[in-house]
C-alpha positions in Angstrom: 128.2 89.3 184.3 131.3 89.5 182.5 131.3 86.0 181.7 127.7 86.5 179.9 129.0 89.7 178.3 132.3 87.7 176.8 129.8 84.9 175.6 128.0 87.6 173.7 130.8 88.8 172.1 131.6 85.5 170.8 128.9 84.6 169.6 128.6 88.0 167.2 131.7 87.5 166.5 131.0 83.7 165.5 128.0 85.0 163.7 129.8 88.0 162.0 132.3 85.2 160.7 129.8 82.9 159.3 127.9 85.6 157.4 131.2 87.1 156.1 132.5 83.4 155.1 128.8 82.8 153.2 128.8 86.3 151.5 132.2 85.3 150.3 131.1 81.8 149.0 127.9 83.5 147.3 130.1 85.9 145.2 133.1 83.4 144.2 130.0 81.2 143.2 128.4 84.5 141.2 132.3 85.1 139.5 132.6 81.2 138.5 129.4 82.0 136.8 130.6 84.8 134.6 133.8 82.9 134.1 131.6 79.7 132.8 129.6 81.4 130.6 132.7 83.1 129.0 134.7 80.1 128.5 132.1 78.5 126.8 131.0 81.1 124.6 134.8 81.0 123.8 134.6 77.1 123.4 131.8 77.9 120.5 134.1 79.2 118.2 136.8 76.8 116.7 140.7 77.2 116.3 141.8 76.8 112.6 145.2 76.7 111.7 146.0 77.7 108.3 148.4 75.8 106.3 150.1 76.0 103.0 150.0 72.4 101.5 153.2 71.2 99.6 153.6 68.2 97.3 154.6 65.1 98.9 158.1 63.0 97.9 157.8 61.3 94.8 158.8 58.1 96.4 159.9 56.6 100.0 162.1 54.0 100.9 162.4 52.4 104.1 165.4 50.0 105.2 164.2 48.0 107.8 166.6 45.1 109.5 164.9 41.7 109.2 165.5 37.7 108.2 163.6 36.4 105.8 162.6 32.5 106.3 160.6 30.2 104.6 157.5 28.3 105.2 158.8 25.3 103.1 162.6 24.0 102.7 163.6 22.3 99.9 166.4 20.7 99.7 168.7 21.6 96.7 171.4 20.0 95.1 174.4 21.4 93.0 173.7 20.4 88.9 177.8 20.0 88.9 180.9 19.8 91.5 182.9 22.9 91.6 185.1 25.2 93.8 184.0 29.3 94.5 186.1 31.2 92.6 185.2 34.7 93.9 182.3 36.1 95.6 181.1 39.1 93.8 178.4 39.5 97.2 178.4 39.8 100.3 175.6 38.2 102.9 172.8 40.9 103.1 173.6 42.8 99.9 171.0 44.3 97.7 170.8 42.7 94.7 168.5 43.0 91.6 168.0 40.3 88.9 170.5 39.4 86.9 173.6 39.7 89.1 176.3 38.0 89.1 176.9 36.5 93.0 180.0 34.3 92.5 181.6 32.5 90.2 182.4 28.5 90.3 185.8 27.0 89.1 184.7 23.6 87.6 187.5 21.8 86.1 185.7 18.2 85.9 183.5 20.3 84.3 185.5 22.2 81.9 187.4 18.7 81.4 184.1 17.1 79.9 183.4 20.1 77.6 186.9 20.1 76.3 186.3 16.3 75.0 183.1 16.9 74.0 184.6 19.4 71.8 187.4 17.1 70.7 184.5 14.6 70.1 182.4 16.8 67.7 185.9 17.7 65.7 186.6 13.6 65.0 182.7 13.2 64.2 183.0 16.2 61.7 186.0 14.9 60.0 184.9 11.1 60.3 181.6 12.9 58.4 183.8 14.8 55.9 185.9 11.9 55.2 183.1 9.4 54.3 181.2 12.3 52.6 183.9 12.5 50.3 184.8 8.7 49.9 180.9 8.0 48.8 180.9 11.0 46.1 184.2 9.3 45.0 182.6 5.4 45.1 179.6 6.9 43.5 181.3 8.3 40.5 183.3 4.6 40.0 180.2 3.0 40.2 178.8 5.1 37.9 181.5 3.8 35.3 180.8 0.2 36.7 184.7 0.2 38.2 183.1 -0.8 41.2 180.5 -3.4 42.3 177.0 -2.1 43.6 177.5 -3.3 46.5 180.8 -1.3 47.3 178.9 2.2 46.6 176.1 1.0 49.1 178.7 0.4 51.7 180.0 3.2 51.3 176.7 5.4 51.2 175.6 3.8 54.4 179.2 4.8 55.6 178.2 8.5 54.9 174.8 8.4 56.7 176.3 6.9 59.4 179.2 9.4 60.0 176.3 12.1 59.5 173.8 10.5 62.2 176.5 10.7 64.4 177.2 13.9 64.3 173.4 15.0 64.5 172.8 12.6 67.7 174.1 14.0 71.1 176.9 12.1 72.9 175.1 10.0 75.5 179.0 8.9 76.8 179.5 11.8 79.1 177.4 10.7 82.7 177.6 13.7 84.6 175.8 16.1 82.3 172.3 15.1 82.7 169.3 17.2 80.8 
Protein backbone atom coordinates (compact mmCIF):
# COMPACT_ATOMS: atom_id res chain seq x y z
CA UNK A 1 0.00 0.00 0.00
CA UNK A 2 2.67 2.42 0.43
CA UNK A 3 3.60 2.26 -3.09
CA UNK A 4 -0.14 3.39 -4.11
CA UNK A 5 -0.10 5.96 -1.30
CA UNK A 6 3.43 7.54 -2.70
CA UNK A 7 1.86 7.44 -6.29
CA UNK A 8 -0.96 9.55 -4.86
CA UNK A 9 1.10 11.97 -3.47
CA UNK A 10 2.76 12.55 -6.64
CA UNK A 11 0.37 12.87 -8.56
CA UNK A 12 -1.23 16.01 -6.26
CA UNK A 13 1.78 17.13 -6.11
CA UNK A 14 2.16 16.97 -10.09
CA UNK A 15 -1.28 18.43 -10.17
CA UNK A 16 -0.78 21.14 -7.46
CA UNK A 17 2.33 22.15 -9.78
CA UNK A 18 0.57 22.43 -12.92
CA UNK A 19 -2.32 24.49 -11.49
CA UNK A 20 0.20 26.74 -9.67
CA UNK A 21 2.43 27.02 -13.06
CA UNK A 22 -1.08 27.95 -15.16
CA UNK A 23 -2.40 30.42 -12.47
CA UNK A 24 1.00 32.03 -12.78
CA UNK A 25 0.85 32.18 -16.68
CA UNK A 26 -2.90 33.51 -16.44
CA UNK A 27 -1.76 36.58 -14.31
CA UNK A 28 1.74 37.52 -16.15
CA UNK A 29 -0.68 37.27 -19.26
CA UNK A 30 -3.40 39.70 -17.29
CA UNK A 31 -0.15 42.17 -16.20
CA UNK A 32 1.26 42.25 -19.91
CA UNK A 33 -2.18 43.39 -20.57
CA UNK A 34 -2.21 46.40 -18.39
CA UNK A 35 1.33 47.10 -19.36
CA UNK A 36 0.11 47.11 -23.26
CA UNK A 37 -2.52 49.18 -22.93
CA UNK A 38 -0.35 51.74 -20.97
CA UNK A 39 2.38 51.85 -23.37
CA UNK A 40 0.28 52.61 -26.04
CA UNK A 41 -1.82 55.08 -24.60
CA UNK A 42 1.67 56.58 -23.96
CA UNK A 43 2.60 55.96 -27.73
CA UNK A 44 -0.55 58.28 -28.57
CA UNK A 45 0.86 61.27 -27.40
CA UNK A 46 4.00 62.64 -29.38
CA UNK A 47 7.53 63.91 -28.08
CA UNK A 48 8.31 67.51 -29.28
CA UNK A 49 11.35 69.07 -28.76
CA UNK A 50 11.47 72.66 -28.58
CA UNK A 51 14.07 74.56 -30.32
CA UNK A 52 15.24 78.06 -30.69
CA UNK A 53 16.07 78.60 -34.48
CA UNK A 54 19.23 80.72 -35.28
CA UNK A 55 20.26 82.19 -38.60
CA UNK A 56 22.39 80.13 -40.69
CA UNK A 57 26.23 81.25 -41.94
CA UNK A 58 26.03 83.69 -44.51
CA UNK A 59 28.25 81.63 -46.73
CA UNK A 60 30.09 78.04 -46.72
CA UNK A 61 33.13 77.04 -48.24
CA UNK A 62 34.32 73.64 -48.72
CA UNK A 63 37.96 72.56 -49.74
CA UNK A 64 37.81 69.36 -51.13
CA UNK A 65 41.14 67.56 -52.66
CA UNK A 66 40.56 66.65 -56.34
CA UNK A 67 42.25 66.74 -60.12
CA UNK A 68 40.63 68.32 -62.55
CA UNK A 69 40.92 66.58 -66.27
CA UNK A 70 39.55 67.20 -69.42
CA UNK A 71 37.30 65.54 -71.75
CA UNK A 72 39.22 67.11 -74.81
CA UNK A 73 43.12 67.88 -75.06
CA UNK A 74 44.27 70.30 -77.27
CA UNK A 75 47.39 70.67 -77.98
CA UNK A 76 48.98 74.19 -77.45
CA UNK A 77 51.84 75.83 -78.70
CA UNK A 78 53.88 78.85 -77.23
CA UNK A 79 53.16 82.35 -79.58
CA UNK A 80 57.10 83.07 -78.81
CA UNK A 81 60.36 81.17 -77.42
CA UNK A 82 61.35 82.22 -74.01
CA UNK A 83 62.96 81.13 -70.70
CA UNK A 84 60.75 81.27 -67.00
CA UNK A 85 61.83 83.97 -65.26
CA UNK A 86 60.09 83.47 -61.96
CA UNK A 87 57.11 81.62 -60.86
CA UNK A 88 54.86 83.79 -59.00
CA UNK A 89 52.53 80.14 -58.33
CA UNK A 90 52.84 77.31 -57.14
CA UNK A 91 50.98 73.88 -58.62
CA UNK A 92 47.55 73.84 -56.79
CA UNK A 93 47.33 77.45 -55.74
CA UNK A 94 44.12 79.35 -55.77
CA UNK A 95 44.14 81.83 -58.22
CA UNK A 96 41.46 84.36 -59.42
CA UNK A 97 41.51 86.10 -62.79
CA UNK A 98 43.94 88.32 -63.56
CA UNK A 99 47.04 86.97 -61.80
CA UNK A 100 50.07 87.04 -62.69
CA UNK A 101 51.62 83.06 -62.69
CA UNK A 102 55.13 83.64 -64.09
CA UNK A 103 56.95 85.69 -65.99
CA UNK A 104 58.96 84.75 -69.39
CA UNK A 105 62.50 86.21 -70.21
CA UNK A 106 62.30 86.56 -74.14
CA UNK A 107 65.40 88.08 -75.44
CA UNK A 108 64.73 87.00 -79.30
CA UNK A 109 61.80 88.63 -78.47
CA UNK A 110 62.81 91.78 -76.87
CA UNK A 111 65.71 91.78 -79.75
CA UNK A 112 62.88 92.04 -82.53
CA UNK A 113 61.04 94.90 -80.59
CA UNK A 114 64.15 96.81 -80.15
CA UNK A 115 64.65 96.96 -84.14
CA UNK A 116 61.34 97.44 -84.68
CA UNK A 117 61.69 100.41 -82.69
CA UNK A 118 64.91 101.50 -84.34
CA UNK A 119 62.92 100.85 -87.59
CA UNK A 120 59.92 103.27 -86.91
CA UNK A 121 62.73 106.02 -85.72
CA UNK A 122 64.55 105.86 -89.49
CA UNK A 123 60.91 105.68 -91.10
CA UNK A 124 59.99 108.90 -89.05
CA UNK A 125 63.00 110.77 -89.99
CA UNK A 126 63.24 109.31 -93.62
CA UNK A 127 59.26 110.87 -93.41
CA UNK A 128 60.52 114.16 -91.88
CA UNK A 129 63.29 114.53 -94.15
CA UNK A 130 61.32 114.26 -97.44
CA UNK A 131 58.47 116.14 -95.82
CA UNK A 132 60.65 118.95 -95.57
CA UNK A 133 62.64 118.59 -98.95
CA UNK A 134 59.02 118.59 -100.97
CA UNK A 135 57.83 121.90 -99.05
CA UNK A 136 61.29 123.26 -100.10
CA UNK A 137 60.98 121.86 -104.03
CA UNK A 138 57.58 123.11 -103.90
CA UNK A 139 58.34 126.65 -103.03
CA UNK A 140 61.30 126.59 -106.05
CA UNK A 141 58.93 125.39 -108.26
CA UNK A 142 56.71 127.86 -107.44
CA UNK A 143 59.29 130.51 -108.72
CA UNK A 144 59.93 128.13 -111.81
CA UNK A 145 63.81 127.47 -110.23
CA UNK A 146 62.93 124.13 -110.74
CA UNK A 147 61.46 121.91 -113.48
CA UNK A 148 57.88 120.20 -112.86
CA UNK A 149 59.09 117.30 -112.97
CA UNK A 150 61.67 117.68 -109.95
CA UNK A 151 58.72 118.87 -107.44
CA UNK A 152 56.72 115.69 -108.60
CA UNK A 153 59.71 113.53 -107.64
CA UNK A 154 59.99 114.91 -104.87
CA UNK A 155 56.20 114.91 -103.78
CA UNK A 156 55.98 111.19 -104.53
CA UNK A 157 59.22 111.02 -102.32
CA UNK A 158 57.03 112.48 -99.46
CA UNK A 159 54.08 110.06 -99.84
CA UNK A 160 56.33 107.39 -99.98
CA UNK A 161 58.30 108.00 -96.86
CA UNK A 162 54.65 108.56 -95.24
CA UNK A 163 53.15 105.16 -96.62
CA UNK A 164 55.85 103.70 -95.02
CA UNK A 165 55.57 104.72 -91.96
CA UNK A 166 51.66 103.98 -91.89
CA UNK A 167 52.16 100.27 -93.25
CA UNK A 168 53.35 97.64 -90.65
CA UNK A 169 56.83 96.00 -91.07
CA UNK A 170 56.06 92.65 -92.70
CA UNK A 171 60.22 91.99 -92.33
CA UNK A 172 60.15 90.58 -88.83
CA UNK A 173 58.88 86.47 -89.33
CA UNK A 174 58.42 85.50 -85.99
CA UNK A 175 55.59 87.90 -84.90
CA UNK A 176 52.67 86.58 -86.62
CA UNK A 177 49.03 88.31 -86.06
Amino acid sequence: MSVSRKGRIFIILLVVVIVADITHLLLQRASNGVRIQQDAAYSRVPDVALVQPKPAPPTMSMTLPGTISAWYEAPIYAQVSGYVKMWYQDYGAVVKKGDLLAEINTPRLDAEYAQAQADLKVAQAKYGLASITATRWRSMGQSQAVSGQSVSVQNANEQSARQSLKQPSTRSPSIRP
